[in-house]
N, C-alpha and C positions, 0 to 999 in steps of 0.2 A: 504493500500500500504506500508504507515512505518512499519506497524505490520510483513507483510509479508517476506520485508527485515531484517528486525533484524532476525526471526526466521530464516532465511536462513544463515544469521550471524550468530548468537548463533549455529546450527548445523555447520558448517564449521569448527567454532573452537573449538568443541568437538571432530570431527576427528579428527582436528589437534594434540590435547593432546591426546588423542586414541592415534592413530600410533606413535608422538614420544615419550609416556609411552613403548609403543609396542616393537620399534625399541634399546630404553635404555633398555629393560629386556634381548632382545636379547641379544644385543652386550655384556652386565654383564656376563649372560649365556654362552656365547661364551669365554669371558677373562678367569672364571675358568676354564671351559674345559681346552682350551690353557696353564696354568697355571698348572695344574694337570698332562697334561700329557710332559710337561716341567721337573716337578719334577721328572717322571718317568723314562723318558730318561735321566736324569742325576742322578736318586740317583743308586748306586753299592753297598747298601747295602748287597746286596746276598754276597758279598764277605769280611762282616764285619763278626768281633768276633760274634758278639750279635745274629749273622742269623744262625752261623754254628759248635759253640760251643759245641754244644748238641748234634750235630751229630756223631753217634757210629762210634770211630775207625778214626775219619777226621785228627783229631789234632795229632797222631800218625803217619797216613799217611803223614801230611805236615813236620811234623817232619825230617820223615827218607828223605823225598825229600831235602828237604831244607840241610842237611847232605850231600846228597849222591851231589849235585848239586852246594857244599860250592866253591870247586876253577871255575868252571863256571861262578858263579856269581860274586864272589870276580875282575874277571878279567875283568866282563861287567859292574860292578861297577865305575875300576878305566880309563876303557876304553871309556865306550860308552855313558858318560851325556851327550852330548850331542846330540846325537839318540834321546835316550828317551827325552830330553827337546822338539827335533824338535816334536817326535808325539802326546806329549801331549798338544803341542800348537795349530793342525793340529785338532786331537779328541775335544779342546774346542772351536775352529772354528766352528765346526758343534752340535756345543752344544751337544757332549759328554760326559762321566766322561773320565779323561786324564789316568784315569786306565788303562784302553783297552790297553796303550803301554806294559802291562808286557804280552797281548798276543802272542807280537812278541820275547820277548826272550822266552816262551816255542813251539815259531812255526820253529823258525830260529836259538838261541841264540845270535839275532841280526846281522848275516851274510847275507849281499845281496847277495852274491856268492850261497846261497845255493838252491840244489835243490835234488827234493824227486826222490826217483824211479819212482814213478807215473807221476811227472814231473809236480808237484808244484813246485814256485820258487819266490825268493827274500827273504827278510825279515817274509814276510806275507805270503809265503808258497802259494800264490792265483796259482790257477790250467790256463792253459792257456784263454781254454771257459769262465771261469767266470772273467778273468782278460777283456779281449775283452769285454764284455757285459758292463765291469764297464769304459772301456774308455781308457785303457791302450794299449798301441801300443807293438804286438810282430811281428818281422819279421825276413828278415834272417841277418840284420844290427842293430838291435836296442832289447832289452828287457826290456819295463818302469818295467815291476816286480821289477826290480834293482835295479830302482831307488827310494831312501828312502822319498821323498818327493811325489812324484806323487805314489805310491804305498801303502806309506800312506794315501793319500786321498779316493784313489779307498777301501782301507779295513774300510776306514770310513764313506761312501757310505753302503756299503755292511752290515758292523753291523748296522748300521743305520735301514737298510729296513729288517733286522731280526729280532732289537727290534721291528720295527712295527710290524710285523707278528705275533711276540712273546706274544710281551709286559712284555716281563722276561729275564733280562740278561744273567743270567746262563741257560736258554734255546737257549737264541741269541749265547750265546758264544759254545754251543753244535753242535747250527745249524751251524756255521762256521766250524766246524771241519767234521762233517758226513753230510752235508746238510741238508734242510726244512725237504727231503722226513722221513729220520729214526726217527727225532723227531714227527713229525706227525703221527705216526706208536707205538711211546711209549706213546703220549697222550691220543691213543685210546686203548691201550691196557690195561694203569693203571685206564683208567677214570677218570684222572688227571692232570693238567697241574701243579702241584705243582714236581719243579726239582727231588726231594727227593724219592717223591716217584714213578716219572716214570723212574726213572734213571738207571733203572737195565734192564730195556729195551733195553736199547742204548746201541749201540753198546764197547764194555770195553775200545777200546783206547780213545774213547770220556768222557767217565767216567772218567778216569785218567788225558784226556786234562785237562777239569773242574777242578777238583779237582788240579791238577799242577799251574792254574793259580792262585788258591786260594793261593796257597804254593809260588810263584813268588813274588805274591804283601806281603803277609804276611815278607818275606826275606827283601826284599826292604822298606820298610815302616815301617818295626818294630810294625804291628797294634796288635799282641796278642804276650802275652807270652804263651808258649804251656807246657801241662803239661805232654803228655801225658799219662796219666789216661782213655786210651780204649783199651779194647782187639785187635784195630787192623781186625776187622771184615769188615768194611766196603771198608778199604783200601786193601783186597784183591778179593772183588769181581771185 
């Protein structure tokens, strides 16, 4: 009868350490994950020196930009710190890189006023369909597009669920300019999800978004010095 009860003993708390060895492997298992793709949604390396250096004709490109775009910026500089302060505190809310604000001086140059032919509008240039899906109110009294706070949030929603799609900024940041459907369409056509090389797929004004954003944050941050040292080849496809 004792024998019987111990052995019922001794198995009970072999499960026990079973499942909670089981349950600890899990949860460890779970933290990296979570952890990895933490670091992913926030590192912007695509748009470091080190990532696009090498690439034929970039740094030429960013160059003549960053030139041709000198009093623009110099005036969004002395004008608008605090825009970009409000979005990159907005972008690190949602555990973003606070980079993402130099997309709104190449979508807008930070003008809520503006609006495209197509009839994108505010800062973040969001089209009306995709502004409404993301939560923003348009009607014949009010357009949150407008407004730089709620507007930024909806654009950081929306990069958000690109990078997930993506899991590559410089494709998330393509997919905000030409939608999911055209970069889905250069994936399958280079048999590649590597930017670089499906990029000539895409559509040219998206090629050049990219690329401008790279040229924005480089202006602003001062992250390379540029030498350019390319024939300028890539900056004219």
């Amino acid at each position: 009868m004792l024998r019987s009860q111990w052995l019922k003993l001794v198995m009970i708390l072999n499960l026990f350490f079973f499942f909670s060895a089981s349950a600890r492997n899990s949860m460890q298992k779970r933290t990296v994950v979570e952890e990895v793709a933490t670091r992913s949604i926030l590192s912007f390396d695509v748009f470091e020196p080190k990532t696009y250096s090498h690439h034929h004709g970039l740094q030429l490109y960013i160059s003549n930009y960053n030139k041709m775009q000198e009093e623009v910026f110099q005036l969004i500089r002395k004008r608008d710190k605090a825009k970009l302060k409000l979005m990159a505190k907005v972008f690190r809310s949602y555990k973003l890189p606070a980079e993402l604000k130099y997309m709104a001086i190449v979508e807008s140059e930070l003008k809520s006023a503006a609006v495209s032919k197509v009839g994108a509008a505010g800062v973040w240039q969001l089209m009306p369909s995709t502004a409404l899906q993301l939560g923003l109110k348009i009607d014949s009294t009010i357009d949150e597009r407008q407004n730089l706070q709620k507007s930024t949030k909806a654009a950081a929603l929306y990069l958000r669920d690109l990078h997930r799609t993506f899991n590559d900024w410089s494709l998330a940041v393509a997919a905000y300019n030409c939608g999911p459907g055209p970069v889905y369409k250069a994936i399958k056509k280079a048999g590649s999800r590597n930017y670089w090389e499906l990029q000539q797929f895409l559509p040219k004004e998206t090629r050049h978004h990219v690329k401008k954003l790279m040229a924005t944050q480089i202006y602003f941050e001062g992250a390379s010095s540029l030498t350019g040292n390319y024939d300028g080849a890539l900056a004219r496809k």
